[in-house]
Backbone as CSV, one residue per row, in Angstrom:
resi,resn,N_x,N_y,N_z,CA_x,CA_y,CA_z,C_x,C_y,C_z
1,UNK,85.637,243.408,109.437,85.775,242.591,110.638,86.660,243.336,111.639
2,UNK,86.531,242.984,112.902,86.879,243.908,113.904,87.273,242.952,115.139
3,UNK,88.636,242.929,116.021,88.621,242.310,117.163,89.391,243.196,117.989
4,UNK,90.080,242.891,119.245,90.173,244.050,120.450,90.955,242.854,121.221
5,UNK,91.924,243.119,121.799,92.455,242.216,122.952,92.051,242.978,124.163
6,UNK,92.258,241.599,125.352,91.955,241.565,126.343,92.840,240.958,127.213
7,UNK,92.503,241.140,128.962,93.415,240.514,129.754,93.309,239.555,130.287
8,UNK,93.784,238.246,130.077,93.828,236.808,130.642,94.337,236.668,132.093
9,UNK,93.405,235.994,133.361,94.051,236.138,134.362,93.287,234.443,134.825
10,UNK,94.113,234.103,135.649,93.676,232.718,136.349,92.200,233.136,137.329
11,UNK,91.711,231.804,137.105,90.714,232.041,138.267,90.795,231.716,139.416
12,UNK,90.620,232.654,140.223,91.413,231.754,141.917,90.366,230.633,142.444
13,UNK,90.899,230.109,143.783,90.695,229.224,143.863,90.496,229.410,145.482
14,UNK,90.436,228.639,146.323,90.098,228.261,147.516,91.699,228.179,148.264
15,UNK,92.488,227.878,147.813,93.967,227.732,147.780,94.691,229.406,147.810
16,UNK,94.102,230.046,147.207,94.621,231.399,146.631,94.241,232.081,148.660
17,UNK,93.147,231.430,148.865,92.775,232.630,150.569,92.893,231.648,151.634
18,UNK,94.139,231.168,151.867,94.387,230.378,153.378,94.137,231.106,154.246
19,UNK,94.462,232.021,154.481,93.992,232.507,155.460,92.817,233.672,155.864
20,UNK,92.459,233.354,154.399,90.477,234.129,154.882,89.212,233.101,154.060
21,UNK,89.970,231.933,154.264,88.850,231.548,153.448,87.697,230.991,154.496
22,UNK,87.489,231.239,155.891,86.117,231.070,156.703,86.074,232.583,157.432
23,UNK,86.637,233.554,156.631,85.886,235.192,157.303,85.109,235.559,155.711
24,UNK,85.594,235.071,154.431,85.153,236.006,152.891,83.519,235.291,152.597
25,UNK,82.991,234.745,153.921,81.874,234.493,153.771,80.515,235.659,153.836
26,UNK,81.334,236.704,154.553,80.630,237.844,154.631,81.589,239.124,154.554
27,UNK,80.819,239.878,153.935,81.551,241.362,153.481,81.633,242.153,154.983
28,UNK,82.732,243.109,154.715,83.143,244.170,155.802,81.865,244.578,156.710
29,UNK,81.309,244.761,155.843,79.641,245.822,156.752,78.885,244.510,157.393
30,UNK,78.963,243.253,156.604,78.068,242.381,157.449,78.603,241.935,158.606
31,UNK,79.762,241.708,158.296,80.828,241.517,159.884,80.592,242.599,161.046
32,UNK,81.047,244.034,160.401,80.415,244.875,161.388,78.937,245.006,161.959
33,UNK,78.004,244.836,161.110,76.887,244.579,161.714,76.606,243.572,162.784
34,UNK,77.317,242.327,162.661,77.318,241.567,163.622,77.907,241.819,164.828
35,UNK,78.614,241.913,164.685,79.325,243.181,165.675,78.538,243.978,166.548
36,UNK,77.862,244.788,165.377,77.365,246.117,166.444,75.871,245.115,167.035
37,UNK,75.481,244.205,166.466,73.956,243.959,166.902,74.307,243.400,168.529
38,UNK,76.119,242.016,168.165,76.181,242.252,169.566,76.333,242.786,170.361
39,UNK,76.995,243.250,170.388,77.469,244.744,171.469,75.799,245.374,171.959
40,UNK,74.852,245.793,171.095,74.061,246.380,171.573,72.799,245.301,172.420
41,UNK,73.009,244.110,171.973,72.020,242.728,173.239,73.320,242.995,174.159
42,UNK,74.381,242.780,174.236,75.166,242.767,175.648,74.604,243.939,176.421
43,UNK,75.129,245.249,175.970,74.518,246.536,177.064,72.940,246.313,177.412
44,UNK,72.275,245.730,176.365,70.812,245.397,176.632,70.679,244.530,177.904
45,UNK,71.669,243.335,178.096,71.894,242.329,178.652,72.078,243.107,180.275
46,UNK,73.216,243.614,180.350,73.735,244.584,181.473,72.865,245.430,181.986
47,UNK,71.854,246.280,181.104,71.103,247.030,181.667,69.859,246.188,182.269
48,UNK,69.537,245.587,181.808,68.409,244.540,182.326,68.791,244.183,183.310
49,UNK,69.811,243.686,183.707,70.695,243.084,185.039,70.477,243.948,186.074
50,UNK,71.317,245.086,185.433,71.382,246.048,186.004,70.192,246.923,187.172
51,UNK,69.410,246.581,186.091,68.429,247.829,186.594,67.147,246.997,186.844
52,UNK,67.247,245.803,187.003,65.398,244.918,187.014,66.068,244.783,188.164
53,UNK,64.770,244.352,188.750,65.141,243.958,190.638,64.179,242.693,190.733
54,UNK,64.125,242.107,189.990,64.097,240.360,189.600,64.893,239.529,189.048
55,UNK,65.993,240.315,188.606,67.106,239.683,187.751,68.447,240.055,188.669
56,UNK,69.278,238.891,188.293,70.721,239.238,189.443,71.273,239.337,188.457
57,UNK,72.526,240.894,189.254,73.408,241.348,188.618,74.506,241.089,187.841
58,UNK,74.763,241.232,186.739,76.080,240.694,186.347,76.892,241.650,185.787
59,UNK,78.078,241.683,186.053,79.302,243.047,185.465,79.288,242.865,183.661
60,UNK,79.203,243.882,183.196,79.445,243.947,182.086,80.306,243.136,181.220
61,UNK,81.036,243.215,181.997,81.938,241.724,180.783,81.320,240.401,180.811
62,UNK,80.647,240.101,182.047,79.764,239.288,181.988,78.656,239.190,180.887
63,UNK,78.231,239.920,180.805,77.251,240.041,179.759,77.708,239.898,178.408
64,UNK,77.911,240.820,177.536,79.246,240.758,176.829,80.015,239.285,176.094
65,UNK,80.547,238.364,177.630,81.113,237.367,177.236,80.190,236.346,177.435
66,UNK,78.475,236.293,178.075,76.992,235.785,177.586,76.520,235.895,175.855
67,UNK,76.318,237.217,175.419,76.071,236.707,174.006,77.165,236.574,172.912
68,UNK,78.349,236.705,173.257,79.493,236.012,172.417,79.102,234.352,172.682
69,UNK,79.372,233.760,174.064,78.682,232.397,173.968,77.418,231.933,173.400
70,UNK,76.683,232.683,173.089,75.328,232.722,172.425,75.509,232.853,171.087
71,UNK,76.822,233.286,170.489,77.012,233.549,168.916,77.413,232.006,168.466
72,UNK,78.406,231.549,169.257,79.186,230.092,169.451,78.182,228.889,169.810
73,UNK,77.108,229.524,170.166,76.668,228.129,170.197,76.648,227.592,171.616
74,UNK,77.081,228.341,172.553,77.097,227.887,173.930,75.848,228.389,174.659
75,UNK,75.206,227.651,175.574,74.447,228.039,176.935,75.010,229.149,177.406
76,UNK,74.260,229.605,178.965,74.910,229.940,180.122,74.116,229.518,181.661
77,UNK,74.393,229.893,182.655,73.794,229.341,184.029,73.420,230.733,184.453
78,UNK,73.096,231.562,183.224,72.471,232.895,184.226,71.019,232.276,183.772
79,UNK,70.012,233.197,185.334,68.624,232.392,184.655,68.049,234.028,184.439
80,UNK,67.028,234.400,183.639,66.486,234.932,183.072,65.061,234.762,183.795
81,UNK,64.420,235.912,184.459,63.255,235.822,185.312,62.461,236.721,184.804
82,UNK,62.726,237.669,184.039,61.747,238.823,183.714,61.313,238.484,182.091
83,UNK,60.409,239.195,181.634,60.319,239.222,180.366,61.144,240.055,179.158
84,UNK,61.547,241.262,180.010,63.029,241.854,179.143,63.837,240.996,179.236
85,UNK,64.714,240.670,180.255,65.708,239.543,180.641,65.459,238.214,179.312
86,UNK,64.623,237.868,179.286,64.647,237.082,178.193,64.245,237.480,176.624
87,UNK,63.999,238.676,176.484,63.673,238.926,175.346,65.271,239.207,174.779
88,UNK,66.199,239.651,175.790,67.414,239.681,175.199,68.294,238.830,174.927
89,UNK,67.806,237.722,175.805,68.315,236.337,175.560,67.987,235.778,174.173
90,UNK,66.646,235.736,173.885,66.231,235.642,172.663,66.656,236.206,171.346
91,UNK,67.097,237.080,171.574,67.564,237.972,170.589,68.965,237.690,170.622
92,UNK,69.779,237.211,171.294,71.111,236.900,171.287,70.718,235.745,170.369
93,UNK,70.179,234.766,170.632,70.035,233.545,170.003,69.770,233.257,168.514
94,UNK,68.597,234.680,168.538,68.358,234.483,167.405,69.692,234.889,166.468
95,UNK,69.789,235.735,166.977,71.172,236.085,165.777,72.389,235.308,165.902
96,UNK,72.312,234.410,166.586,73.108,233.456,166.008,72.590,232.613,165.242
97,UNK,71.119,232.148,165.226,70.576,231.367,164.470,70.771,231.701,162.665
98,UNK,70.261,233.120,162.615,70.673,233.613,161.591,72.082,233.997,160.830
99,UNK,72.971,234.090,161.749,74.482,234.605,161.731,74.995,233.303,160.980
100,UNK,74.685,231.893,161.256,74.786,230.468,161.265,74.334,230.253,159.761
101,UNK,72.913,230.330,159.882,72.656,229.736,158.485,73.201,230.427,157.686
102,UNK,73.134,231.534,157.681,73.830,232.460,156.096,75.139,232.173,155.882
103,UNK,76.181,232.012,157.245,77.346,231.899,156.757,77.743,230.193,156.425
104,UNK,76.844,229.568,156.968,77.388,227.908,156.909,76.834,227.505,155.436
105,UNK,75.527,228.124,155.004,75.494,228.055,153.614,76.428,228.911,152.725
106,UNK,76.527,229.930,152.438,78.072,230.558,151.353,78.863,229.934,151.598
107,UNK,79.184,229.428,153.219,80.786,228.606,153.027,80.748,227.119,152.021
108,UNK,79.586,226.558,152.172,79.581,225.437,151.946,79.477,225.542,150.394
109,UNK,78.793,226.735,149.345,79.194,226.941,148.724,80.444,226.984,148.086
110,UNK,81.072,228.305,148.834,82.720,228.412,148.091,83.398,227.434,147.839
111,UNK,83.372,226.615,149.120,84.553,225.506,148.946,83.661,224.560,148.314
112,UNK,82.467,224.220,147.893,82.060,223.805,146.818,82.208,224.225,145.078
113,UNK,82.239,225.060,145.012,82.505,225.799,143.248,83.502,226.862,143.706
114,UNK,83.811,227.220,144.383,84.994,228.076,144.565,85.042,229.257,145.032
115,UNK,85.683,230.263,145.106,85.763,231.675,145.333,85.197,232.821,144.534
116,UNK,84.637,233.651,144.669,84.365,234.578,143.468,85.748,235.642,142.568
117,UNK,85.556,235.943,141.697,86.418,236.260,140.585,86.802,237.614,141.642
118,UNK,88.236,238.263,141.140,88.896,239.340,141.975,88.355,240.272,141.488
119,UNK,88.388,241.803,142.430,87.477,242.854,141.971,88.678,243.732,140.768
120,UNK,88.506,243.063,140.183,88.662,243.912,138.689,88.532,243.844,137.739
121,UNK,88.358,244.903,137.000,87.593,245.424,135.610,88.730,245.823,134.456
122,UNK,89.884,246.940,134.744,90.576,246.627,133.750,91.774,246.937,134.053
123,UNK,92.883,247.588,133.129,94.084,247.669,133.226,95.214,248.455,134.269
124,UNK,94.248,249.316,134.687,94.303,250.444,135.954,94.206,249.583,136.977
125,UNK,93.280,248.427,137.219,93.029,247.743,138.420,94.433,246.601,138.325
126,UNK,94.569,246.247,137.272,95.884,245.381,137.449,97.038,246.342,137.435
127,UNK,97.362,247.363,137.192,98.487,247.864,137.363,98.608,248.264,138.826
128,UNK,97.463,248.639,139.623,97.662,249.449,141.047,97.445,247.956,141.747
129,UNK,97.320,246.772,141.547,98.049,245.862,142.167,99.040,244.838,142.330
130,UNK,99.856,245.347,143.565,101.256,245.436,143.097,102.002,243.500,143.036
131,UNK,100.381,242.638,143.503,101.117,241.097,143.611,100.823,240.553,142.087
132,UNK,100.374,241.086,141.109,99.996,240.933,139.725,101.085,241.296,138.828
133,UNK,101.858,240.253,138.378,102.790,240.863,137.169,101.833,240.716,135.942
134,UNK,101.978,242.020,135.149,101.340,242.226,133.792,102.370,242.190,132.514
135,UNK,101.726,241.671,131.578,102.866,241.739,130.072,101.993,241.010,128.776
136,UNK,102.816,240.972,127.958,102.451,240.707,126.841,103.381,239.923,126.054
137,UNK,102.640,239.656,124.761,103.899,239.068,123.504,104.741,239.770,123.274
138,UNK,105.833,239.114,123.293,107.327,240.062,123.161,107.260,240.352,121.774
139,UNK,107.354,241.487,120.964,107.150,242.071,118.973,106.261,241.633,118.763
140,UNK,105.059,241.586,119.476,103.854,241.749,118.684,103.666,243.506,118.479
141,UNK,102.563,243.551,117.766,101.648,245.142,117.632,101.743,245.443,118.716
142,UNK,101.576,244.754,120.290,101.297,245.641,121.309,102.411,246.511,122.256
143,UNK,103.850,246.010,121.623,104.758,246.522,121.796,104.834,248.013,121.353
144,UNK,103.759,248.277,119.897,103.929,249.538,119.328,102.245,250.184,120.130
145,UNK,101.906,249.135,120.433,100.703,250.274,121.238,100.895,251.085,122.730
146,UNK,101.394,250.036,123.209,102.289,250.793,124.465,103.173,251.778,124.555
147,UNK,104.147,251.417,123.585,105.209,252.807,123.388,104.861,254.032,122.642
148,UNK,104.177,253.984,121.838,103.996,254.801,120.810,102.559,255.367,121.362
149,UNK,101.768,254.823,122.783,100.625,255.805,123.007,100.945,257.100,123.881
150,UNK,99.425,257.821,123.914,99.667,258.987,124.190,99.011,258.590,125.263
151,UNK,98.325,257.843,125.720,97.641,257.706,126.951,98.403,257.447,128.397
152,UNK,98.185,258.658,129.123,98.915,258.129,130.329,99.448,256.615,131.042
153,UNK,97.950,256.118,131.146,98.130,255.639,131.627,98.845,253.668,130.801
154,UNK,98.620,253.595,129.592,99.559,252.930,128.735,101.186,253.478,129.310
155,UNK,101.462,254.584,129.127,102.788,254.984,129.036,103.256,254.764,130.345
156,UNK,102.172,254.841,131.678,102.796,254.338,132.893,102.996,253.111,132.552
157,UNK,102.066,252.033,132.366,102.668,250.549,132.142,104.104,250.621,131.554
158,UNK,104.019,250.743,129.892,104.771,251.191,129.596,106.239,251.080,130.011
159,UNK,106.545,252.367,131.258,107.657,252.531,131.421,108.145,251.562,132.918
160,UNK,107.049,251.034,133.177,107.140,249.912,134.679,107.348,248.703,133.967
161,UNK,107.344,248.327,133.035,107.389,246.960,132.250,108.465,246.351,132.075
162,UNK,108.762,245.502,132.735,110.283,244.783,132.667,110.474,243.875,131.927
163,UNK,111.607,243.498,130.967,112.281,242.432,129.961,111.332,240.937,130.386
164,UNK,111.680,240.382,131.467,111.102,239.280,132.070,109.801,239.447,132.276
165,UNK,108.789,240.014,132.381,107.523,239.941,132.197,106.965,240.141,130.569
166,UNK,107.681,240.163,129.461,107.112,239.592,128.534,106.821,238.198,128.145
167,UNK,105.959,237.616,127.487,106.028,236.140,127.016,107.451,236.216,125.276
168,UNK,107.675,234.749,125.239,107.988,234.733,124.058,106.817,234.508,122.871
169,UNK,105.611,233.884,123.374,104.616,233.371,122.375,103.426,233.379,123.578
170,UNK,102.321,233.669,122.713,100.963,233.517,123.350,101.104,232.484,124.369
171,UNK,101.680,230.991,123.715,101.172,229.639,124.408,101.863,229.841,125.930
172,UNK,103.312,230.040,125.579,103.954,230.557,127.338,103.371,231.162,128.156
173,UNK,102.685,232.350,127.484,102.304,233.118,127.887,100.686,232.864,128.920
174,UNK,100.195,231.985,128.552,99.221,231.166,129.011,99.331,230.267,130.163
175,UNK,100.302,229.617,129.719,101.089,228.816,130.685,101.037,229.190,131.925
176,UNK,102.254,230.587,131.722,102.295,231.110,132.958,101.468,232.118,133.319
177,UNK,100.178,232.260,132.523,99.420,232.721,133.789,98.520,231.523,134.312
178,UNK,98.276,230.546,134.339,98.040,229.334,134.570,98.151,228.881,136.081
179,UNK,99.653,229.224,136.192,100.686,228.941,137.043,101.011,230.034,138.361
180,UNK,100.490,231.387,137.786,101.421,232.169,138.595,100.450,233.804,138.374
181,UNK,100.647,234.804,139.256,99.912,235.753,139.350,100.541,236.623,138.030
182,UNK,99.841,236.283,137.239,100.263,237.117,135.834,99.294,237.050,134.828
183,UNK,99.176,238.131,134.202,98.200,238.534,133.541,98.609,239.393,132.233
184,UNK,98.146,238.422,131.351,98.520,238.412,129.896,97.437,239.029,128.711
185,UNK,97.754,240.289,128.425,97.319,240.693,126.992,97.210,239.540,126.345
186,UNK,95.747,239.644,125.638,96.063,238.558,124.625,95.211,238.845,123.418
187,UNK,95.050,238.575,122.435,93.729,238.430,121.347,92.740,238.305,121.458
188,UNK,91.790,238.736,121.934,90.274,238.639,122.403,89.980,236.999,121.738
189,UNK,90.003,236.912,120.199,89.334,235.726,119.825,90.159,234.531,119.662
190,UNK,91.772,234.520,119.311,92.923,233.566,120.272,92.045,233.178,121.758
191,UNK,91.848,233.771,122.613,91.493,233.173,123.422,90.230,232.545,123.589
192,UNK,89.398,232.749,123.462,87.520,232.340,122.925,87.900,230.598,122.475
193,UNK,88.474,230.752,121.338,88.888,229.858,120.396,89.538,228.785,121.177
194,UNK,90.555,228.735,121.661,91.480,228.125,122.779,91.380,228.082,123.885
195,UNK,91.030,228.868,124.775,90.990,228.977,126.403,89.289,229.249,126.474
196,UNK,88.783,229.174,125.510,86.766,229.617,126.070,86.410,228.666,126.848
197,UNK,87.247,227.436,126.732,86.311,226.508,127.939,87.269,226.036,129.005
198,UNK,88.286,226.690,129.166,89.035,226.237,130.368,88.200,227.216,131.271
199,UNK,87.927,226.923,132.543,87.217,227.444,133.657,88.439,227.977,134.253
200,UNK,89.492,227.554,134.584,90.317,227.717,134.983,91.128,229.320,135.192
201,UNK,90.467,229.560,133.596,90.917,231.254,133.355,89.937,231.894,132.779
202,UNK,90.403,232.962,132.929,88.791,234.027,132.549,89.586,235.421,131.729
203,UNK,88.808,236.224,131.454,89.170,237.575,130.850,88.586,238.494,131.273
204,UNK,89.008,239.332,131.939,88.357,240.913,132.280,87.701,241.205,131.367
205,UNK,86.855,242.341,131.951,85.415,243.309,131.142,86.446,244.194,129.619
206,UNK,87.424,244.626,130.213,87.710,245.775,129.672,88.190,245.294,128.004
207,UNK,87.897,245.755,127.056,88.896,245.375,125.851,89.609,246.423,125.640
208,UNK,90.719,246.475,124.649,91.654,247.284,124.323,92.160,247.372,122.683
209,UNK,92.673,248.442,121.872,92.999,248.319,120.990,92.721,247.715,119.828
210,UNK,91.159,248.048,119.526,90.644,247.556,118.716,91.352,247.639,117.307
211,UNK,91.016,246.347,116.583,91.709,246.008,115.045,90.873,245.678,114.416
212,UNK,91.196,246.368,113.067,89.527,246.180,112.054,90.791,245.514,110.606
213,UNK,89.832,244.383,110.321,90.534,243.761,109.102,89.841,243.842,107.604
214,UNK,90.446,244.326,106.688,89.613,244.466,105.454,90.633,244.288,104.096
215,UNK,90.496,244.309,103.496,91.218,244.325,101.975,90.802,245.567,101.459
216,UNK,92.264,246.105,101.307,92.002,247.564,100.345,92.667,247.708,99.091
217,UNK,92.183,248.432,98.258,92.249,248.156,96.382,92.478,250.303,95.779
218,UNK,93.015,250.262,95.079,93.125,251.556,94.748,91.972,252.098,94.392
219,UNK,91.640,253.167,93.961,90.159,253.230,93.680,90.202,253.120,91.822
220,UNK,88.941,252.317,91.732,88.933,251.986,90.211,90.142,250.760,89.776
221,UNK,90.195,250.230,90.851,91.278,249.307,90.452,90.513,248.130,89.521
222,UNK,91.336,247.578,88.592,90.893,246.293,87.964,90.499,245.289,88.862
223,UNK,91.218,244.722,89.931,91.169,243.851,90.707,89.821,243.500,91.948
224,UNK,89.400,244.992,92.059,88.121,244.754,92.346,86.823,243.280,91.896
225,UNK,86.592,243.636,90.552,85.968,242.484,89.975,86.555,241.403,90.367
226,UNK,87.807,241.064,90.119,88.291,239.390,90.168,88.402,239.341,91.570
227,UNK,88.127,240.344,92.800,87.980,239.978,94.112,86.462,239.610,94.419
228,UNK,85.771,240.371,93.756,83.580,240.417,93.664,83.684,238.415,93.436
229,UNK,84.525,238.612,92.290,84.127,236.829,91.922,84.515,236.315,92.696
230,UNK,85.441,236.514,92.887,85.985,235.310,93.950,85.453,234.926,95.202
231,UNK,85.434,236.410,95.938,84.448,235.705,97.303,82.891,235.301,97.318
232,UNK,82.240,235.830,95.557,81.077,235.188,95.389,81.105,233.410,94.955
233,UNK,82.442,233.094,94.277,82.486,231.545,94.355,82.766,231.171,95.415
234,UNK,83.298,231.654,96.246,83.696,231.121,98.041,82.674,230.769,98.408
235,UNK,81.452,232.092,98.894,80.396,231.395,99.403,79.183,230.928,98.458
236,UNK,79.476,230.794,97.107,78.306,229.652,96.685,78.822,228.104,96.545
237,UNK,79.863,227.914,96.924,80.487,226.793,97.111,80.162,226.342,98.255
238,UNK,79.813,227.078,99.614,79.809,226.321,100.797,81.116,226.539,100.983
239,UNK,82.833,226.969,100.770,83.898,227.117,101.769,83.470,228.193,102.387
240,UNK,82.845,229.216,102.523,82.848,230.114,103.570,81.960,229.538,104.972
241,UNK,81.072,228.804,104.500,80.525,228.234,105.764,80.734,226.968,106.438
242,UNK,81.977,226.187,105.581,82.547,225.197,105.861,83.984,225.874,107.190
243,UNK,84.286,227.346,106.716,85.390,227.991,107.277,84.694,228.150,108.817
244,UNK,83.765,228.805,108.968,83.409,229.299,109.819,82.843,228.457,110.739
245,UNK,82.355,226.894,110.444,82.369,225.731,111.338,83.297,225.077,111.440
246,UNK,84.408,225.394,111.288,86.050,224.699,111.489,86.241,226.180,113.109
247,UNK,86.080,227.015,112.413,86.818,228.470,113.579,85.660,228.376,115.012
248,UNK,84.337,227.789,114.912,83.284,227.965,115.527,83.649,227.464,117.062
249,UNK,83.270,228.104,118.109,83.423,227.603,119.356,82.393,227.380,120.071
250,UNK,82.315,226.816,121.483,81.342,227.181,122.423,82.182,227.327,123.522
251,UNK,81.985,228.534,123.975,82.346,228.781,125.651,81.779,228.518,126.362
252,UNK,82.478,227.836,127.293,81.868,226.896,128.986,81.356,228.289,129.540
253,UNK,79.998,228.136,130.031,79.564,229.452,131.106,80.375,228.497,132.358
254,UNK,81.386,229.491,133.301,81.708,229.221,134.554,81.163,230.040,135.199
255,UNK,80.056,230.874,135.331,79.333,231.640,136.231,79.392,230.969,137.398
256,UNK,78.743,229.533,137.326,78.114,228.648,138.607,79.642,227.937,139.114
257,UNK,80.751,228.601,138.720,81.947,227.973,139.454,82.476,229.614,140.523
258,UNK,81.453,229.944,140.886,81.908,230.840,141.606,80.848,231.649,142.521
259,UNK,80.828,231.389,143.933,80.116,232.079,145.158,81.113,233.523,145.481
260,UNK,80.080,234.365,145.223,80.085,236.311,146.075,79.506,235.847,147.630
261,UNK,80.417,236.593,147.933,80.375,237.007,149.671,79.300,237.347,149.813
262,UNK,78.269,237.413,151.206,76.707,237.998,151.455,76.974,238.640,151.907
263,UNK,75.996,239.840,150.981,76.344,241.408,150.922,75.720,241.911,152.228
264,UNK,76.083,243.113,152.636,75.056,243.731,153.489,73.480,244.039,153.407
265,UNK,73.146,244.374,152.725,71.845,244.449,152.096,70.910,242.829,152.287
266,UNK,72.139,242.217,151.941,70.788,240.832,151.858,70.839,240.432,153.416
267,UNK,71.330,240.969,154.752,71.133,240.347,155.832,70.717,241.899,156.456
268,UNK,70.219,243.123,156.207,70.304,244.016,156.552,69.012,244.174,157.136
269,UNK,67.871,243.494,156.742,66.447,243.885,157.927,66.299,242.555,158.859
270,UNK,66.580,241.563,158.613,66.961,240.825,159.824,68.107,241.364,160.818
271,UNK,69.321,241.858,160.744,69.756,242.295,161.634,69.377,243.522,162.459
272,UNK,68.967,244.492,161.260,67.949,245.817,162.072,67.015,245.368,163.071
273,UNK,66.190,244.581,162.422,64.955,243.503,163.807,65.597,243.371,164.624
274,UNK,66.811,242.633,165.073,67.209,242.032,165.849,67.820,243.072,166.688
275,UNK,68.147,244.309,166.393,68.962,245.432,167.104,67.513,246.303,167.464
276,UNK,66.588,246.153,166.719,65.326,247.135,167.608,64.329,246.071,168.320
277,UNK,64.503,245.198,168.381,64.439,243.611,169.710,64.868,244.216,170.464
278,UNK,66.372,244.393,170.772,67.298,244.440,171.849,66.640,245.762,172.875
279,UNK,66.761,246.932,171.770,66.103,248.220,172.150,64.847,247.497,172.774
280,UNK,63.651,247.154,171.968,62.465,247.200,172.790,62.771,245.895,173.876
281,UNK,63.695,245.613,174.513,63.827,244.944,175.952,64.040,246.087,176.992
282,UNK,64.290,247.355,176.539,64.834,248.322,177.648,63.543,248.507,177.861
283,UNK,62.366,248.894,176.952,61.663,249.571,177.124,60.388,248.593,177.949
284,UNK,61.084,246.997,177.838,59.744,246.395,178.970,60.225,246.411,180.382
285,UNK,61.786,246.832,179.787,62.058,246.802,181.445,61.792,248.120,182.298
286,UNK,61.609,248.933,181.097,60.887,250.258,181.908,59.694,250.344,182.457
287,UNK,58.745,249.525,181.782,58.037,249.130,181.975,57.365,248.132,183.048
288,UNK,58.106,247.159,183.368,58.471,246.462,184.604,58.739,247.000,185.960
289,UNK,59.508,247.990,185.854,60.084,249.346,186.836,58.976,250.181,187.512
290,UNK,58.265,250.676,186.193,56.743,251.416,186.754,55.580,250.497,187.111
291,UNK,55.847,249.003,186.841,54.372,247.967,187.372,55.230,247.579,188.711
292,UNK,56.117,247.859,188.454,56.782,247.219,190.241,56.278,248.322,191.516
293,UNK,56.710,249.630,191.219,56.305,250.521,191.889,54.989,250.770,192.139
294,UNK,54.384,250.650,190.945,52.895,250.606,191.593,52.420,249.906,192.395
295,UNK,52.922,248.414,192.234,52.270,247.357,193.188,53.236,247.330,194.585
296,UNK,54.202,248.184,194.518,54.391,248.467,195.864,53.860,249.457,196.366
């Protein structure tokens, strides 16, 4: 038999991001994309203005501060006479239409089942962040795995590890990560057993320090046999499978207690459309330019 500890950390919450919890609806690149799609209908906006001689002029910030009101949800009192002129209008709109649903659904998510789990995997990721206190049982084994390894990066923990970030006992130790940004070594199957269905807390990918349990006998020892019998009366009795439905658990899946941010990728050919929209408005207004001249 074989088990491995792992790291116990709280699951955040909606509480944990006051102050990003209506931007973590979309990742870095989707924000910027929104971004750049506006910016490029505004100059679309300006040049159309600009350069159609059916459409009245408006200064660039004008424009600009047109499809920001168009992201918000607002009108404007410019009128739109050409067919570029409104194709960029359109295209402002639309991307708010879209900008809207994606983010008003994830939000309504999160703060429905919650936040998604923090980006980390294992002990390297909790040590290089610095609002995470890490520790363990004070004289357990892992006191001798830390000191006594050769692995760098153990021996950095290791020597950063302060008196007060140990627990006295597992259960404290639970407690306060419960309570507080701390993250506790623990027994892989201690926790399964006890904490498998609190949602509340979870365990990183990574395991550590695997432990293999067995009974060992000299070789040719007498005692062999009277061990053969014994665990053959164990399990023809039924206590071995009476044992193992006393220890037996079920862990709560909390998968569905937790919404991921919308990635770039999943809004990435609707926004491309919407930025080669913008483009093909220059090109009716070029177009517009050479049917004007002709018919003059």
């Amino acid at each position: 038999m074989f088990f491995s500890y792992g790291i116990a950390m709280r699951r955040p919450s909606n509480e944990d991001y006051i102050w990003t919890v209506y931007t973590k609806q979309f990742e870095r690149g989707v924000w910027g994309m929104i971004v750049t799609v506006a910016l490029v209908s505004g100059a679309a906006l300006y040049v159309v203005s600009r350069w159609s001689k059916n459409e009245r002029e408006v200064h660039l910030s004008e424009s600009f501060f047109t499809v920001v009101g168009f992201l918000f949800g607002q009108g404007t009192t410019l009128g739109f006479q050409t067919v570029a002129g409104r194709t960029v209008m359109l295209t402002a709109l639309l991307l708010q239409a879209i900008s809207l649903a994606y983010y008003t659904s994830n939000m309504v998510s999160a703060l429905t089942v919650g936040p998604s789990l923090p980006a980390l995997n294992d002990l390297r990721d909790v040590h290089n962040d610095p609002a995470i206190t890490f520790g363990f049982v004070k004289g357990t084994a892992n006191t001798a795995d830390f000191r006594d390894s050769s692995n760098p990066l153990l021996q950095e923990v290791w020597r950063n590890i302060e008196e007060e970030d140990l627990s006295p006992t597992t259960t404290a130790g639970m407690e306060r990560v419960r309570e507080d940004e701390y993250a506790l070594m623990v027994w892989e199957l201690f926790f399964d057993i006890n904490y498998g269905h609190d949602c509340r807390l979870f365990m990183l990918p990574a395991r550590y320090f695997l432990t293999y349990t067995s009974f060992a006998f000299p070789k040719d020892s007498p005692l062999v046999p009277l061990m053969n019998k014994l665990i053959l009366d164990i399990v023809s009795s039924g206590l071995l499978r009476k044992w193992w439905m006393e220890m037996s658990y079920s862990a709560t899946d909390c998968s569905a207690l937790e919404a991921a941010p919308i990635e770039l990728k999943t809004v990435l050919t609707p926004f491309l459309l919407l930025g080669l929209i913008a483009l093909f408005s220059l090109g009716i207004l070029a177009a517009e330019r050479s049917l004007c001249r002709v018919t003059i």
